[in-house]
Backbone as a printed PyTorch tensor [residue, N CA C, xyz], in Angstrom:
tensor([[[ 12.6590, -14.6760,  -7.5780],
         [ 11.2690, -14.5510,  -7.1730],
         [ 10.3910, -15.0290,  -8.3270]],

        [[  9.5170, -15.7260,  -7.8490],
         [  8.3180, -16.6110,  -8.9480],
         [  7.2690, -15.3780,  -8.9430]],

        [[  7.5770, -14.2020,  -9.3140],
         [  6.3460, -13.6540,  -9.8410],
         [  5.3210, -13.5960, -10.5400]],

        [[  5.9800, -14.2350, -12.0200],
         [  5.2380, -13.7630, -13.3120],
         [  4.2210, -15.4910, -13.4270]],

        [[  4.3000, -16.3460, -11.7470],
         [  3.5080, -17.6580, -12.4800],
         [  2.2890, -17.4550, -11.8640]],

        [[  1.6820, -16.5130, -11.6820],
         [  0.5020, -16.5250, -11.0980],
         [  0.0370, -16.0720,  -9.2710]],

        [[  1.5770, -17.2540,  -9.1480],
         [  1.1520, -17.7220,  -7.1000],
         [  0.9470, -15.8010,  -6.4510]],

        [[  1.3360, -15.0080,  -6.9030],
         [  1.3870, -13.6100,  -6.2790],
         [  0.7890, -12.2180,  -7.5290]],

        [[  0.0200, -13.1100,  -8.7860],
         [ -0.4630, -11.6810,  -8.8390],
         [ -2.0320, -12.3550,  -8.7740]],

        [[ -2.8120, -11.0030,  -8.7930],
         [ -4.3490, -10.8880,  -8.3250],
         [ -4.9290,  -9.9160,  -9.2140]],

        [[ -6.1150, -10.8970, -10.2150],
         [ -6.7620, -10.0830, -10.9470],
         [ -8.5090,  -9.6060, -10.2650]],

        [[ -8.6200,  -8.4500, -10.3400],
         [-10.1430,  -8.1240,  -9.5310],
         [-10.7400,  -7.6000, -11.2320]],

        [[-11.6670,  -6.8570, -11.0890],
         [-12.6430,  -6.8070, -11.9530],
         [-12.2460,  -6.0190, -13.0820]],

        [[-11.3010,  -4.8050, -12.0460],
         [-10.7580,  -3.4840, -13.3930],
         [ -9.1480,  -3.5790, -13.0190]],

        [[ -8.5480,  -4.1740, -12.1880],
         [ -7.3250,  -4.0590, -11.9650],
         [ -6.7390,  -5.4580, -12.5710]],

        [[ -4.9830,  -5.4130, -12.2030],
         [ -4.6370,  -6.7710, -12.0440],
         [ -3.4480,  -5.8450, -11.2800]],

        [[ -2.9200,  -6.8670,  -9.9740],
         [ -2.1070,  -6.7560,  -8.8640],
         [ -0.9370,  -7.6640,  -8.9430]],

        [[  0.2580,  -7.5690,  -9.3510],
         [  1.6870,  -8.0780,  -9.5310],
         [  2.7480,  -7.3030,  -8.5960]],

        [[  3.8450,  -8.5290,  -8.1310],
         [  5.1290,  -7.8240,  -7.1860],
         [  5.7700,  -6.5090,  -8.6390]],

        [[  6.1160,  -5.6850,  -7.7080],
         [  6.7650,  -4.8610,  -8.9570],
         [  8.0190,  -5.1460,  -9.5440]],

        [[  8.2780,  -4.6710, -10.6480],
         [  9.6930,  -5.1670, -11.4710],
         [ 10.0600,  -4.3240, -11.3720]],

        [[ 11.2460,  -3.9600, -12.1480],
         [ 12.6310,  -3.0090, -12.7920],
         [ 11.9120,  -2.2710, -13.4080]],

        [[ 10.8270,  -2.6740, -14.4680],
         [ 10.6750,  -1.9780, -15.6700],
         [  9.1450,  -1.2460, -15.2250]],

        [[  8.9120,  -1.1530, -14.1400],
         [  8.2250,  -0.4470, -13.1880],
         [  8.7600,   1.3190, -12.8430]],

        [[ 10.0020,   1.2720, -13.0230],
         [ 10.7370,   2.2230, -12.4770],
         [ 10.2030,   3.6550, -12.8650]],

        [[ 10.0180,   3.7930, -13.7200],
         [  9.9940,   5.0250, -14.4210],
         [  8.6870,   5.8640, -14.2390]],

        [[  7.5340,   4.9490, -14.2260],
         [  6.4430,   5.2760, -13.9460],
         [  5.9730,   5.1810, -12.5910]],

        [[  6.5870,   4.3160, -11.7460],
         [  6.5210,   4.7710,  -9.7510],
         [  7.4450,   6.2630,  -9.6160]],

        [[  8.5650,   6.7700, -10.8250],
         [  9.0980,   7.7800,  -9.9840],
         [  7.9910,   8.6790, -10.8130]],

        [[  7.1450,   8.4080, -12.0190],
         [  6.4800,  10.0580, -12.3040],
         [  5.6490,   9.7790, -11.0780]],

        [[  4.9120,   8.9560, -10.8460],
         [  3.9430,   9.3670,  -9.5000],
         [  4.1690,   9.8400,  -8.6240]],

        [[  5.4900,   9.1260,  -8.1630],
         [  6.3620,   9.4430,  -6.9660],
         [  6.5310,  11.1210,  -6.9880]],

        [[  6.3160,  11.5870,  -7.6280],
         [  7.0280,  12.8200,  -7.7400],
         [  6.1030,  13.9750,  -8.2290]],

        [[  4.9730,  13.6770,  -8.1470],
         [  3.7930,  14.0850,  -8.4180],
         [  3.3270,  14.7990,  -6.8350]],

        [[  3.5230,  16.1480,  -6.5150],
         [  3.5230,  16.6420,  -5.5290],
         [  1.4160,  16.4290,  -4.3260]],

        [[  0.7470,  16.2520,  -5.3050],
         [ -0.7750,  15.8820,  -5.4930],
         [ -0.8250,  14.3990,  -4.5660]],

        [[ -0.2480,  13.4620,  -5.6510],
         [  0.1180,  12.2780,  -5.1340],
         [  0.6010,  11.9290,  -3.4960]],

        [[  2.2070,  12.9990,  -2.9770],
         [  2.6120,  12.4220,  -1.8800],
         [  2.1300,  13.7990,  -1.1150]],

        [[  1.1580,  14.1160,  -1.0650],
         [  0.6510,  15.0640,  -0.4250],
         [  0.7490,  14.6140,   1.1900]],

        [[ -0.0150,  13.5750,   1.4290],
         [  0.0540,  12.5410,   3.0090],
         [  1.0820,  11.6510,   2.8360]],

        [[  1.9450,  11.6400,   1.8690],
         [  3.2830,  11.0280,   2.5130],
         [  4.6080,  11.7730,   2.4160]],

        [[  4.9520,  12.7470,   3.5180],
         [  5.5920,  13.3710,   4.1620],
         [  5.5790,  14.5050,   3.1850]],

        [[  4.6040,  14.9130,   2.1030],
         [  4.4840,  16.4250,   1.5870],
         [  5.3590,  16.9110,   0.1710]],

        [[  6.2050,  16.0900,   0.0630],
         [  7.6300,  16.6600,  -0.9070],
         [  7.4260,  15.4500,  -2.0320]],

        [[  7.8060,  16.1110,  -2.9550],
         [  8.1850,  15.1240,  -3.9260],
         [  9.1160,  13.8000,  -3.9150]],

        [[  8.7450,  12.6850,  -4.0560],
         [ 10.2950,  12.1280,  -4.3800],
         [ 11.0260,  11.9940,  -5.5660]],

        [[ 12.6000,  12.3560,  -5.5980],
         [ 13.7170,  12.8770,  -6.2320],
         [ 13.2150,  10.6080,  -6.9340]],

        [[ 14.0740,  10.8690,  -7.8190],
         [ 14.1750,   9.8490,  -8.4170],
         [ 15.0400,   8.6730,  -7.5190]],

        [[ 16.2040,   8.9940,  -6.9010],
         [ 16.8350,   8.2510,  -6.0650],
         [ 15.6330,   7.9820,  -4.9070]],

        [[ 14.8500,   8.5000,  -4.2780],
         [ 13.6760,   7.7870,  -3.3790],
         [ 12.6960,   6.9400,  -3.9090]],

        [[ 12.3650,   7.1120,  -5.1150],
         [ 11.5610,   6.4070,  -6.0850],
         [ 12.1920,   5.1730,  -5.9690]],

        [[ 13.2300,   5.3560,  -6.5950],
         [ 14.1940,   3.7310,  -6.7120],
         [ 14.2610,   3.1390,  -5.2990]],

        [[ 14.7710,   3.6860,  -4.0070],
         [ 15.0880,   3.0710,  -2.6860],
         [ 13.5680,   2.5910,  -2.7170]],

        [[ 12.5140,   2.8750,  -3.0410],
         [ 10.7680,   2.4630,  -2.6230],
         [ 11.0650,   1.0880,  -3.3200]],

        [[ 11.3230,   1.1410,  -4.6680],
         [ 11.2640,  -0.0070,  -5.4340],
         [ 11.8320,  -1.0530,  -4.7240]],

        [[ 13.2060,  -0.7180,  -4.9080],
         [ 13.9420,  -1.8010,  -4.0540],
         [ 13.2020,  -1.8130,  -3.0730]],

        [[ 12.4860,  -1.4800,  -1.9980],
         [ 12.5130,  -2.1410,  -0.9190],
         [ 11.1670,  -2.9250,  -1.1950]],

        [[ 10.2660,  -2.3990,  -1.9380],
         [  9.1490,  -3.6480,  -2.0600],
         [  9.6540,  -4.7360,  -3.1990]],

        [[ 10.7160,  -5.0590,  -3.8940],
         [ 10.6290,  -6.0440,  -4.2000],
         [ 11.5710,  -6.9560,  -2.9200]],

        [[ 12.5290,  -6.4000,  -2.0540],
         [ 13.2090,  -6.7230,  -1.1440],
         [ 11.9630,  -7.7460,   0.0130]],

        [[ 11.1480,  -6.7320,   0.0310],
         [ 10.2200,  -7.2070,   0.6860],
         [  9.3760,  -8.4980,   0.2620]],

        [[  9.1680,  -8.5610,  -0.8720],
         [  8.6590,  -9.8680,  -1.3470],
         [  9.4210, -11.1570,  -0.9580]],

        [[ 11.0300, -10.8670,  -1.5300],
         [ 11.8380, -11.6240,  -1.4320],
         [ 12.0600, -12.5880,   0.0400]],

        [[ 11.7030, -11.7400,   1.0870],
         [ 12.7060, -11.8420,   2.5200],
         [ 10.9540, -12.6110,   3.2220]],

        [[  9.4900, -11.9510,   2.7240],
         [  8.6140, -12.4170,   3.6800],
         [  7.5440, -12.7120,   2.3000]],

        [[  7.6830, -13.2110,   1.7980],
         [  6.6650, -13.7880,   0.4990],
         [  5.1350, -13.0080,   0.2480]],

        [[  5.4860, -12.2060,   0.5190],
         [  4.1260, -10.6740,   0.3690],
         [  5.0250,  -9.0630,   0.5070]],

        [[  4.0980,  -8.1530,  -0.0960],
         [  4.1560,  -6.7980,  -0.1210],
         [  3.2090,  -6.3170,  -0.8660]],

        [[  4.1160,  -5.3630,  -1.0280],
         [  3.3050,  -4.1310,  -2.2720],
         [  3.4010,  -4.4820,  -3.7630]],

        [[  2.2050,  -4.6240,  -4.2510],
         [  1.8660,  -4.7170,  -5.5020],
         [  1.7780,  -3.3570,  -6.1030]],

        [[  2.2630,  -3.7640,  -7.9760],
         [  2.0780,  -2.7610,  -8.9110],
         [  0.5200,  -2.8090,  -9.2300]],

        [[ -0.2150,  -1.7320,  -9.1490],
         [ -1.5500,  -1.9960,  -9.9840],
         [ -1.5470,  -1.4640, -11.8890]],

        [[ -2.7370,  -2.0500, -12.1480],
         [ -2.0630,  -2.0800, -13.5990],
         [ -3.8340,  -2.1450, -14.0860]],

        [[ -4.6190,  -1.1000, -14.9500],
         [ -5.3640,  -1.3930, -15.2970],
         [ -5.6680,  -2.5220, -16.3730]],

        [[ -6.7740,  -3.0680, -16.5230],
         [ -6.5850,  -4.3640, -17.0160],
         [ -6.4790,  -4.4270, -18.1460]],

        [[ -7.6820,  -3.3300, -18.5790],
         [ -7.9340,  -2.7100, -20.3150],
         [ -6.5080,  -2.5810, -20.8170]],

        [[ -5.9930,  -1.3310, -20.1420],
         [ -4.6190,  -0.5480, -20.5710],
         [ -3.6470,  -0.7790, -20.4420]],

        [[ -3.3700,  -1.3200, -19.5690],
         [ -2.0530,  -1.6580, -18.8790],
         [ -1.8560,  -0.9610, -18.2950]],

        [[ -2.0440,   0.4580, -18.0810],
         [ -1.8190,   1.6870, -17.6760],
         [ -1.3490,   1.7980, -15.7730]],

        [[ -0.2400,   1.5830, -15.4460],
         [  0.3450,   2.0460, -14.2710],
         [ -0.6520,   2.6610, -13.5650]],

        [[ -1.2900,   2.0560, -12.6770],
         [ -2.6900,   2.3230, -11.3560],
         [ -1.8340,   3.5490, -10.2840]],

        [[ -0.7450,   2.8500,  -9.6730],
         [ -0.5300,   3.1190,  -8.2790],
         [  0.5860,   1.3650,  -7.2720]],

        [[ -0.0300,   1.8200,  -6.2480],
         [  0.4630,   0.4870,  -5.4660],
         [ -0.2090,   0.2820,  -4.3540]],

        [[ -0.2520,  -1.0130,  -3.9680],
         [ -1.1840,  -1.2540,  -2.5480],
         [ -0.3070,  -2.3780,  -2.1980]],

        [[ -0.6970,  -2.4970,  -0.8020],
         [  0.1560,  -3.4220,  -0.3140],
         [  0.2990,  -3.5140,   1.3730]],

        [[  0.6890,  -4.9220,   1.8780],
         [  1.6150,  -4.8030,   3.3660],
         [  2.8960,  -5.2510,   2.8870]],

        [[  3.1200,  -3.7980,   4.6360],
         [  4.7310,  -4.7200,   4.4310],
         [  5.0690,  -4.6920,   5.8030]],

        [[  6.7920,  -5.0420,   6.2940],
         [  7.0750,  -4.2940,   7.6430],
         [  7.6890,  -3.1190,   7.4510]],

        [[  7.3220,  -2.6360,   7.8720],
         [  8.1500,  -0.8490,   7.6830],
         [  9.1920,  -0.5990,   9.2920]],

        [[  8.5560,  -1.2450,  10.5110],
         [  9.6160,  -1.1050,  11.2770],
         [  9.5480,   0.4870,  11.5700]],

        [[  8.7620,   1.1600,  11.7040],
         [  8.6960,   2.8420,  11.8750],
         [  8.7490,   2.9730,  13.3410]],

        [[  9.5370,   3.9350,  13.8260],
         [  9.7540,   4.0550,  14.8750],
         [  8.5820,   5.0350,  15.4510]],

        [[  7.5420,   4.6890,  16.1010],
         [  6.1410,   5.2540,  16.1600],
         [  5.4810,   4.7450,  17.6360]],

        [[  4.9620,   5.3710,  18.3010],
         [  3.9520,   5.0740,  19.7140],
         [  2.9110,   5.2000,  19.2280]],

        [[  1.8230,   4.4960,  19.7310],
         [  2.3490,   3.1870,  20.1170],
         [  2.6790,   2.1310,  18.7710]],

        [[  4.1640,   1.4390,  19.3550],
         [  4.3720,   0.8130,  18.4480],
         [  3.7650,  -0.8690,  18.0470]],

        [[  4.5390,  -1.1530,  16.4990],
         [  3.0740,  -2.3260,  16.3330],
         [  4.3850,  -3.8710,  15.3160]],

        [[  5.3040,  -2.8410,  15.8520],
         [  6.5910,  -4.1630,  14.8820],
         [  6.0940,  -5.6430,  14.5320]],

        [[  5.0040,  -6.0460,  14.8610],
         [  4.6950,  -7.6330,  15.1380],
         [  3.7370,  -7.6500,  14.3130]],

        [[  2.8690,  -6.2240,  13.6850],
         [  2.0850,  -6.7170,  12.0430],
         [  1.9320,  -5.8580,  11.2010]],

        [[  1.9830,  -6.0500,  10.0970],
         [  2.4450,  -5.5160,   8.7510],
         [  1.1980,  -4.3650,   8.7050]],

        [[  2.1870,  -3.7820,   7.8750],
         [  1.1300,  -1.7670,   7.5570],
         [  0.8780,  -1.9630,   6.3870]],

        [[ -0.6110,  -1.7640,   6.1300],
         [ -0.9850,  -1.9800,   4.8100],
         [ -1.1060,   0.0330,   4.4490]],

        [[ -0.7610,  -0.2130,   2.6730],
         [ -1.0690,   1.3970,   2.6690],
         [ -1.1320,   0.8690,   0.9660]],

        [[ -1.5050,   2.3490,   0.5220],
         [ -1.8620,   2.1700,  -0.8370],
         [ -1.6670,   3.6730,  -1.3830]],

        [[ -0.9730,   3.6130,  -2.9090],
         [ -0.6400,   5.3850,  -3.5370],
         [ -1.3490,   5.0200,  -4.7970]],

        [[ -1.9730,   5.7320,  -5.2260],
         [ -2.7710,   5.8050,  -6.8180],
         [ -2.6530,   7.0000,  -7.6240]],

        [[ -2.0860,   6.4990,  -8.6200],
         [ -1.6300,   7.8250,  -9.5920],
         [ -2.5760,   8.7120,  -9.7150]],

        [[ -2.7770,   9.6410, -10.0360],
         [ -3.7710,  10.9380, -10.3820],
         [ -5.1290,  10.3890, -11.3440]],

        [[ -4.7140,   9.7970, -12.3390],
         [ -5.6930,   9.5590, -13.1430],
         [ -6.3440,   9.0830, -12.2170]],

        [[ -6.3360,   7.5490, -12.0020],
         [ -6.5080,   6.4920, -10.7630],
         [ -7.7750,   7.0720,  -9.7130]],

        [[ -7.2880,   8.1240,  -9.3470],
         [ -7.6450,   8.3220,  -7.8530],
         [ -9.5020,   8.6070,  -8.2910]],

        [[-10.3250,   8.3860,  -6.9440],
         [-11.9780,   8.7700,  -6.9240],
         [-12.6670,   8.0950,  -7.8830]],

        [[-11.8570,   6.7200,  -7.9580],
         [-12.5290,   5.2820,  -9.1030],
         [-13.1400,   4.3100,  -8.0060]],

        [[-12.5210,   4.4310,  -6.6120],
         [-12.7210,   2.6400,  -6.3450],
         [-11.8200,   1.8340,  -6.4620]],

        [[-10.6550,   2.4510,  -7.0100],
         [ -9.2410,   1.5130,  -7.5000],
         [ -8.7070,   1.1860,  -5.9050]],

        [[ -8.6010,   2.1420,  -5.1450],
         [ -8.0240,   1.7110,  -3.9290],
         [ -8.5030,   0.8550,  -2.9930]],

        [[ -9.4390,   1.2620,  -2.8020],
         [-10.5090,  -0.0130,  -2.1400],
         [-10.8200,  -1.0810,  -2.9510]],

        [[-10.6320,  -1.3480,  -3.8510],
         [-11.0300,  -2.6540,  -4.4240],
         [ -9.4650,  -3.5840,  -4.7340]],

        [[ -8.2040,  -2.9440,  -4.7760],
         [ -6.8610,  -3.5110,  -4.5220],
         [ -6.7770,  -3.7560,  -3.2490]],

        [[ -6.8510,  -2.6680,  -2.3530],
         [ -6.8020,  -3.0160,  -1.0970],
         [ -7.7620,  -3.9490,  -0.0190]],

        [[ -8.7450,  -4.4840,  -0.9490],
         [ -9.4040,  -5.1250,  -0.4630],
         [ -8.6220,  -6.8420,  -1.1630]],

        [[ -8.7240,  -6.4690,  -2.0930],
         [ -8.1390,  -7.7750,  -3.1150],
         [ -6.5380,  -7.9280,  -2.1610]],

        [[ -5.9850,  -7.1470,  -1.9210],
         [ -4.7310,  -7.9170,  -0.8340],
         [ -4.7240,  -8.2890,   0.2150]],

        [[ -5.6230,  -7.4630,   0.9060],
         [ -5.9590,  -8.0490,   2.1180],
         [ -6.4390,  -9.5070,   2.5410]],

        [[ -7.3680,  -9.9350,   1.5200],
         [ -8.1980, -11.3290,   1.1510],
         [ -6.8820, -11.9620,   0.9110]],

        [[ -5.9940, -11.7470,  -0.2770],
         [ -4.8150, -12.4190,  -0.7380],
         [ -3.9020, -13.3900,   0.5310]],

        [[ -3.7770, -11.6680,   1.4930],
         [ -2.6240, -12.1860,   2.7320],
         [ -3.4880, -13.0520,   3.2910]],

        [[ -4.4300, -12.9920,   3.8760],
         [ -5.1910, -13.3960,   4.7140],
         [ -5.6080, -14.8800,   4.6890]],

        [[ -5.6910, -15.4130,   3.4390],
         [ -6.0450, -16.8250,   2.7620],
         [ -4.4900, -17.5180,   2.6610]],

        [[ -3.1340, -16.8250,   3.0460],
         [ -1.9880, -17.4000,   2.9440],
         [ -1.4080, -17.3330,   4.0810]],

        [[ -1.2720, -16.3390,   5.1280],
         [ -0.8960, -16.0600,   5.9120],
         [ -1.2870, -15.8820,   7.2260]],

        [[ -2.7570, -15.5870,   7.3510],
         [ -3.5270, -15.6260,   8.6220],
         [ -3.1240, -14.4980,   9.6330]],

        [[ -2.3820, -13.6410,   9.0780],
         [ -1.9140, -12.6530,  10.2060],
         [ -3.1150, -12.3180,  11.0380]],

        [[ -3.2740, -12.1260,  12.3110],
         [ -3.9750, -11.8820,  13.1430],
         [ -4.4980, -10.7670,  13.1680]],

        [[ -3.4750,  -9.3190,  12.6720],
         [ -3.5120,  -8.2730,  12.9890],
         [ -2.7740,  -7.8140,  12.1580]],

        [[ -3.3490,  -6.4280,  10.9780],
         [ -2.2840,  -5.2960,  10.4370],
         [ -2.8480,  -4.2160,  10.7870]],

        [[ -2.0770,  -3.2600,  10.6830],
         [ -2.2300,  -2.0280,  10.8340],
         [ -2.0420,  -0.8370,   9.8320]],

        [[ -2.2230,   0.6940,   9.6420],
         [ -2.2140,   1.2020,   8.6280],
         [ -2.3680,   2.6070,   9.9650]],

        [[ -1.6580,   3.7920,   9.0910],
         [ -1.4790,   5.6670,   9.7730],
         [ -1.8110,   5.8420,   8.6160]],

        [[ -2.5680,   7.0150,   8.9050],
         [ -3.6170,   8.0930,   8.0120],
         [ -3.5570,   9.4050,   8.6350]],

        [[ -2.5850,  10.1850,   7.8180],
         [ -2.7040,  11.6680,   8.9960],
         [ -4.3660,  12.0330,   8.4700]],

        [[ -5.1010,  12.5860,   9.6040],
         [ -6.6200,  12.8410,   9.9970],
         [ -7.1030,  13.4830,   8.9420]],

        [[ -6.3290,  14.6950,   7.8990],
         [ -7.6300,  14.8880,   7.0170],
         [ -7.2320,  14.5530,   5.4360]],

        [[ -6.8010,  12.8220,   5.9010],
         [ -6.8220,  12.1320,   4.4990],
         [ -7.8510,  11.7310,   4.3280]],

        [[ -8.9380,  11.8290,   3.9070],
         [-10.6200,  11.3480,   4.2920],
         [-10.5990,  10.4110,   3.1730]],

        [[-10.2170,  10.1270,   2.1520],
         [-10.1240,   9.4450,   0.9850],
         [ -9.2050,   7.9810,   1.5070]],

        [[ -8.6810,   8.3890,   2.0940],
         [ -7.2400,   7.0570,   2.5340],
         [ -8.3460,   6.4350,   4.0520]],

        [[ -8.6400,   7.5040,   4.5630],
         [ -9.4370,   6.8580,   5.8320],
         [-10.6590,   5.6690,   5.0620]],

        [[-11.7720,   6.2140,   4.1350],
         [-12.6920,   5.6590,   3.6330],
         [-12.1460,   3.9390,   3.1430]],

        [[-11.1480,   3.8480,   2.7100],
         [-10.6660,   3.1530,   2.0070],
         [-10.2650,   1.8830,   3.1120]],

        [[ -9.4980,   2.4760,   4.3460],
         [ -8.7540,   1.6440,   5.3260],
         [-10.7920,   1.2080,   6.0460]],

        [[-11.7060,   2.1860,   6.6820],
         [-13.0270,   1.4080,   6.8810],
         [-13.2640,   0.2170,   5.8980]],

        [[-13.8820,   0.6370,   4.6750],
         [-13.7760,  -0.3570,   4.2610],
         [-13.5380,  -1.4930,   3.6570]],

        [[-11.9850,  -1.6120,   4.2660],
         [-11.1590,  -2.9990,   4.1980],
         [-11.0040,  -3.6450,   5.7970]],

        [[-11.9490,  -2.9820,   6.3940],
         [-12.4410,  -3.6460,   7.7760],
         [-11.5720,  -2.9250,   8.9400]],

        [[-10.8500,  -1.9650,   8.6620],
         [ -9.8470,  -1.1740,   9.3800],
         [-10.6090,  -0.1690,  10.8970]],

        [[-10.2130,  -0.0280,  11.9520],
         [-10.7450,   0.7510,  12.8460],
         [ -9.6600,   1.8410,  13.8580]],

        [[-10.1370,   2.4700,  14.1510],
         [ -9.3160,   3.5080,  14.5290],
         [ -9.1380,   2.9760,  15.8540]],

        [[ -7.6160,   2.9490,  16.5030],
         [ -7.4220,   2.2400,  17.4630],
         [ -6.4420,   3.5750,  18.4980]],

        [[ -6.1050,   4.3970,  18.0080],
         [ -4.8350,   5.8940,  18.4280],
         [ -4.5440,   6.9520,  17.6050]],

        [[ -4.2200,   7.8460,  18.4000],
         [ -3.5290,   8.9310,  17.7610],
         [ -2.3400,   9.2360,  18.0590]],

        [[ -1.2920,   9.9670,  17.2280],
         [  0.3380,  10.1030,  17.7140],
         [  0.7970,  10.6960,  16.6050]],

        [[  2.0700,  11.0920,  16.8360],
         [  2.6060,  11.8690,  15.5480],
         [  3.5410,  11.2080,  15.2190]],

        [[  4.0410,  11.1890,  13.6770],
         [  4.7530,  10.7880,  12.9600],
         [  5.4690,  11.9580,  12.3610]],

        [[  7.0860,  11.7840,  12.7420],
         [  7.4680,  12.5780,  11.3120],
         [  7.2720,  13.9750,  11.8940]],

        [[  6.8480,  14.4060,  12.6390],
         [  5.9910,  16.0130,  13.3300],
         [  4.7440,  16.0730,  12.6660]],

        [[  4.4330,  14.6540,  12.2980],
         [  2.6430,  15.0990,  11.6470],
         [  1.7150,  14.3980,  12.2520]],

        [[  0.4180,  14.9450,  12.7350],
         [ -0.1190,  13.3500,  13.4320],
         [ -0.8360,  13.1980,  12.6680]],

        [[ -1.2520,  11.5850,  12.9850],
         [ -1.4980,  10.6780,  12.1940],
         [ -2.7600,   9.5090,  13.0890]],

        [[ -3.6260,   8.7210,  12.9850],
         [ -4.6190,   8.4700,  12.6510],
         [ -3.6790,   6.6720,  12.6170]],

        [[ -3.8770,   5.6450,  13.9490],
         [ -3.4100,   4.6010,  13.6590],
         [ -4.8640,   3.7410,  13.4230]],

        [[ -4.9470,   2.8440,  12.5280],
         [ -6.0770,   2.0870,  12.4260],
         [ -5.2730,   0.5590,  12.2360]],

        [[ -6.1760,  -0.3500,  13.1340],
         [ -6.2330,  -2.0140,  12.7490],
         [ -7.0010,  -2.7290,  12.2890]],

        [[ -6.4080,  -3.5400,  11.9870],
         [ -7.6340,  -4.7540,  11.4300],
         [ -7.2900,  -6.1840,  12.0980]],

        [[ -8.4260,  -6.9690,  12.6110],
         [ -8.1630,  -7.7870,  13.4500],
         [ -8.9390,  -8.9020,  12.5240]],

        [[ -8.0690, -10.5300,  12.1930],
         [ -8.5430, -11.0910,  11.4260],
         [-10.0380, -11.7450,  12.0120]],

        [[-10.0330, -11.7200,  13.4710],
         [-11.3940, -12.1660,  14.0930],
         [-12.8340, -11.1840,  13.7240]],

        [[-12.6360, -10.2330,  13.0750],
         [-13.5670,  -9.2590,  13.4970],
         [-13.8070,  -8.8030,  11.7120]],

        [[-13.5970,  -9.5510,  11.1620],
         [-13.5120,  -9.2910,   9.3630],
         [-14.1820,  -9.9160,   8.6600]]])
């Protein structure tokens, strides 16, 4: 993978957005595992072995469809942001949406109630969108993530269903490239 020449990372004003590496590891599992952090993603910590299966699968993901989830990285510090990103996740969910990529985004503690998420997640969205043209992604927000909702509005996202995931419901929103 041609990561490190530019074609896939994205610098915005306070961030910079790169596919993640190996040497990523350590600092996706403290977040990962930061009970605060995966509060809206399924509640539990992840063990270090889930940390790693995440990794692998977003660099897997780069590999197989030439986009995913980016490492964020403050620009000053270097300092490990979080991650934003689409991918296919393939979730077995009603109504289902297999045909366009789920954008979602995790921001470490420091990170979080900056603007970091909305301004990555805006910066990828533009990214895919100028390469790829997808018509349509999608993104689940169980209902009183109000911080994750704000973020999916405005990156042009709209609430399209409700359904449960997992035994949790959840909040499906799209984005339609005509309407952006």
């Amino acid at each position: 993978m041609r990561q490190m020449d530019g074609q896939f990372v994205i610098n915005t004003e306070r961030l910079v957005l790169r596919p993640p590496a190996l040497t990523d590891f350590d600092e996706i599992t403290a977040v990962y595992s930061d009970a605060g952090v995966v509060r809206y993603l399924g509640g539990r910590p992840f063990t270090r072995e889930e940390a790693w299966a995440r990794l692998i699968r977003h660099v897997g993901h780069w590999q197989l469809f030439g986009f995913g989830f980016w490492v964020l990285r403050d620009r000053q510090s270097g300092r490990y942001a979080g991650d934003v990103g689409l991918a296919y996740f393939r979730r077995e969910i009603e109504p289902a949406y297999e045909d366009a990529p789920e954008a979602g985004w995790v921001l470490a503690p420091w990170a979080q109630r900056q603007g970091f998420a909305t301004e990555a997640a805006c910066a990828a969205h533009d990214w895919l969108d100028s390469r790829f043209r997808q018509r349509r992604s999608v993104c689940i927000i169980e209902p009183e993530n109000a911080g994750s909702i704000r973020v999916a509005e405005k990156c042009g996202y709209r609430e399209y269903a409700r359904s449960i995931y997992r035994n949790s419901p959840i909040v499906l929103f799209e984005r339609r490239m005509d309407e952006v």
